[in-house]
N, C-alpha and C positions, 0 to 999 in steps of 0.2 A: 658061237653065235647066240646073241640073243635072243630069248623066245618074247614075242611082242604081235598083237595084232596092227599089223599096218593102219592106221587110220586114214588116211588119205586114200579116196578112191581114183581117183585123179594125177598125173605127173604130170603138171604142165608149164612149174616156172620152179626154180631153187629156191626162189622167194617161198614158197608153202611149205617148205621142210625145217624142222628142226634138226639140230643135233644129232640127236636121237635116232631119226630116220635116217639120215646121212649111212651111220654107221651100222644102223641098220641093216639097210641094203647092201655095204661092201662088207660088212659080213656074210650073207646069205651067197653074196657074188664071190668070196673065196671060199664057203665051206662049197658052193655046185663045182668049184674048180679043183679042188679037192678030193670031189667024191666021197662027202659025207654026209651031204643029202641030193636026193636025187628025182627030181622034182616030176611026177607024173600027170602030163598035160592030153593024157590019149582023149579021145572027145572035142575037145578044145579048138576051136577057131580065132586066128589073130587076123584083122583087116589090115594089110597093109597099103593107105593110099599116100602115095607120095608124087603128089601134084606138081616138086620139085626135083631136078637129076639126086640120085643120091649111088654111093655103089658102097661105101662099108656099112652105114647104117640099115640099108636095105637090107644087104643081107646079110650080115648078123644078127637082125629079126628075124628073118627067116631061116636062120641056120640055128637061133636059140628057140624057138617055136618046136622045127622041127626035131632039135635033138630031145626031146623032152616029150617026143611021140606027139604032140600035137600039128596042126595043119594051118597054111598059110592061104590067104586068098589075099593077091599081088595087083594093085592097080598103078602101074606109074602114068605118066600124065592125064588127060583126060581125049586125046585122041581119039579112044575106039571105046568111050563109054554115051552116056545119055547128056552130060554134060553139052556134049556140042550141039547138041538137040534143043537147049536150051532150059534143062533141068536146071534146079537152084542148088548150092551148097546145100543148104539147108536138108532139102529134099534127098540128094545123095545119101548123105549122113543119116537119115532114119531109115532109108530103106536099106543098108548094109547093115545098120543094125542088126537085123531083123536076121541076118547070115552070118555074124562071128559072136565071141566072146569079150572080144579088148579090140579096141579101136589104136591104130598107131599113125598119126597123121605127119606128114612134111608140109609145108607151101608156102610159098613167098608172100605170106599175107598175114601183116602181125597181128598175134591176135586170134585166129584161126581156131588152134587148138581150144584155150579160152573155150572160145561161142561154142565148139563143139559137144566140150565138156556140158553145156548148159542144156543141151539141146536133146542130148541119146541117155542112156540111162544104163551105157558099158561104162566100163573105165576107156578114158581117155588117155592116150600116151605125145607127147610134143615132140617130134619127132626134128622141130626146128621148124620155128612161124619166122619169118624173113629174117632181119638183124636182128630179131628179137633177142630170144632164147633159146638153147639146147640141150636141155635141163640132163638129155640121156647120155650126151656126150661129158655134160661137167662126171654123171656121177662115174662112169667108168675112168675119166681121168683122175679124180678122187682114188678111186680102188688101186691104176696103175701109181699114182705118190706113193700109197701107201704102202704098196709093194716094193717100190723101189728105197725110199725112206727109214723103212718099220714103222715110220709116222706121220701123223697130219700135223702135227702140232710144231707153230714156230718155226718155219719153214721161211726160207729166200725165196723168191719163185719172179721170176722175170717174164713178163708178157711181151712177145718182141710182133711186130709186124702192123696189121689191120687192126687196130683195138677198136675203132669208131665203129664198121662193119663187123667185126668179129665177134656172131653172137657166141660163139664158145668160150672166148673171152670171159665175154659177160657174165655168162653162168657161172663159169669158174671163179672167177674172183668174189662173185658174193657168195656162192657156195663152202667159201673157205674162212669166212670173216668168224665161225667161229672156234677156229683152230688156232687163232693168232699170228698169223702172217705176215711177210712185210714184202710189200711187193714192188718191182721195179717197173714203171712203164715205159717199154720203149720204142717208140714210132716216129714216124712222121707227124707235124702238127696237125697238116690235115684229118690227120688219121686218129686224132688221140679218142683216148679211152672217154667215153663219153660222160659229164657231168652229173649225171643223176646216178652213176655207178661210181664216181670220185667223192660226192654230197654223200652217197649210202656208206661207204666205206669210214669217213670220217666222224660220221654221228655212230658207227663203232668204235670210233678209236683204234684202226686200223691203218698203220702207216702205210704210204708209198709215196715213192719219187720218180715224176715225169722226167726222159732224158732222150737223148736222140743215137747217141755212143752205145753199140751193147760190150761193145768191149771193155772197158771201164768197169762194169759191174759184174764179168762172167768168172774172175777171183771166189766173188761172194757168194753165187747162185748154188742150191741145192737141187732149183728146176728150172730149164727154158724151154717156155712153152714159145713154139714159132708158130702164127699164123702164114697164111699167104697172105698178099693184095688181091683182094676180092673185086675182079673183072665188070662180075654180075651185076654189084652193087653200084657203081658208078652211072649216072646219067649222063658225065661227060666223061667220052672216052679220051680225050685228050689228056682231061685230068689224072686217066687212070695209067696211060702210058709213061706222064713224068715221075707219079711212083711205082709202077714195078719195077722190082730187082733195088728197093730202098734197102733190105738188109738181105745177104747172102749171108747162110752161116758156111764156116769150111776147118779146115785142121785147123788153120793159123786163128781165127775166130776163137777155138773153144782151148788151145793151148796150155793157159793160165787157170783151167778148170780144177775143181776139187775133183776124187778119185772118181769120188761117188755122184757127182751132178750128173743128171739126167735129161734128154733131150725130147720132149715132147713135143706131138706136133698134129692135129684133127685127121691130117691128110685132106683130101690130094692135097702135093706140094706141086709146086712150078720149078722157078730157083731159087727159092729161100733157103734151101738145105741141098748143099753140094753132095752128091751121091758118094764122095770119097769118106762124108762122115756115117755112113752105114755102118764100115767095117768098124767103128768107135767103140772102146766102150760104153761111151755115151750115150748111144744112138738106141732110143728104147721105142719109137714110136710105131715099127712095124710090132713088137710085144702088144701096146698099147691099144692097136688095133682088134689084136687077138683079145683083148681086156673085155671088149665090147660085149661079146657073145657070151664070158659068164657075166656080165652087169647085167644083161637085156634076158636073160632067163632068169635073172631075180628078178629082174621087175616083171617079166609076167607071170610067172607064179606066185609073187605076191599078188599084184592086183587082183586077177583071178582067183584068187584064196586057195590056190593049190599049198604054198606054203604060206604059214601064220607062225 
């Protein structure tokens, strides 16, 4: 691992990371998995509000918080807080200040994090602002590539499912633009990867090809990342019933795979990933899961400058 002071006080888009930090972090997140440093957070307070459902990211903050001897204060909705009283965001957020260490926000409202960061004077963590961003999920997926690969660099990597809604998507794909990538889009049209992540990608110089077949390209893939069809997102449920179940992965899907292609995937899944491809070699995304907990103890021991 590299010794480096974190500059960034802040995680709140892929966009604010360089290189450098990238590799930063999934170094510190395989030396804590390693058990060659070991990050003491006793003292320490993590706020975790997550004003949206969440069940791995929740708690893998709070399972890397607390493995690390520090302590969690848990808010999910706003149910039984001051909020329904008619507190402001705003107000919420400086007065928890005032009770943890790192702030780790979720809510369907893009942007959130952002304002937050502006607002308190913790580090701010993006825990996922609506379709935005999910800067915490790109980097632990970054750490599982690289575990499964030995590298980031020059990589196949297939986006299959919700790319229009899929803020992990998002993250991911720009997170990787400077590793050299080439990536496959493969959706629904409805659904495509949205243009101002296709405009960023090519003012890199970073290739990829829109297609609707993921069969056709799963020969080539070192990585297929599957999103679901994102329910939530949709204002017309109509809409949202004629694509689900647009791609089911299963044996016969990944057949023509390389030894070493890997199956990624945020979770929950619905039926996008037939549970017969668990037993795969493929099938890396319950690991992936487990990825979460050393990435999300790097980032708070960095933030918090327990580790520099």
């Amino acid at each position: 691992m590299s010794a480096k002071v974190f500059e960034n006080k802040h995680i709140i888009s892929m966009r604010d990371m360089n290189k450098e930090d990238l590799l930063y972090l999934i170094d510190t997140a395989e030396a804590i998995e390693k058990g060659k440093i070991k990050p003491d957070m006793k003292g320490k307070i993590a706020a975790l509000l997550f004003f949206e459902p969440s069940t791995r990211t929740c708690f893998s903050f709070e399972s890397a918080i607390k493995r690390m001897g520090g302590e969690a204060l848990l808010m999910k909705g706003t149910g039984s807080t001051s909020v329904q009283k008619g507190e402001s965001f705003s107000d919420t957020l400086k007065t928890i200040e005032r009770y943890s260490d790192i702030m780790v926000i979720r809510s369907g409202v893009e942007g959130s994090a952002r304002f937050a960061s502006e607002i308190v004077d913790i580090p701010i963590v993006n825990a996922g602002d609506g379709a935005n961003q999910h800067p915490t999920q790109a980097l632990l997926d970054l750490y599982s590539i690289r575990k499964t690969q030995g590298s980031l660099e020059n990589l196949k990597i297939g986006l299959v499912g919700d790319l229009r809604f899929g803020r992990t998507v998002h993250s991911l794909a720009q997170s990787l633009t400077g590793f050299h990538p080439e990536f496959f889009f493969i959706s629904p049209p409805h659904l495509a990867m949205p243009s101002h992540i296709k405009s960023g990608l090519a003012r890199e110089g970073i290739k990829f090809t829109e297609l609707k077949n993921v069969e056709e390209v799963v020969p080539e893939l070192d990585i297929m990342y599957v999103t679901r069809i994102q329910r939530e997102r949709f204002a017309d449920q109509e809409e949202y019933e004629k694509l689900k179940g647009s791609y089911i992965i299963d044996l016969e899907t990944i057949k023509g795979a390389k030894a070493g292609m890997k199956i990624l995937h945020p979770l929950p899944r619905v039926d996008e990933i037939a549970t017969a491809v668990d037993s795969s070699p493929h099938a890396y995304y319950f690991d992936q899961a487990e990825n979460g907990v050393y990435m999300r103890q790097a980032i708070l021991s960095i933030l918090t400058g327990v580790v520099k």
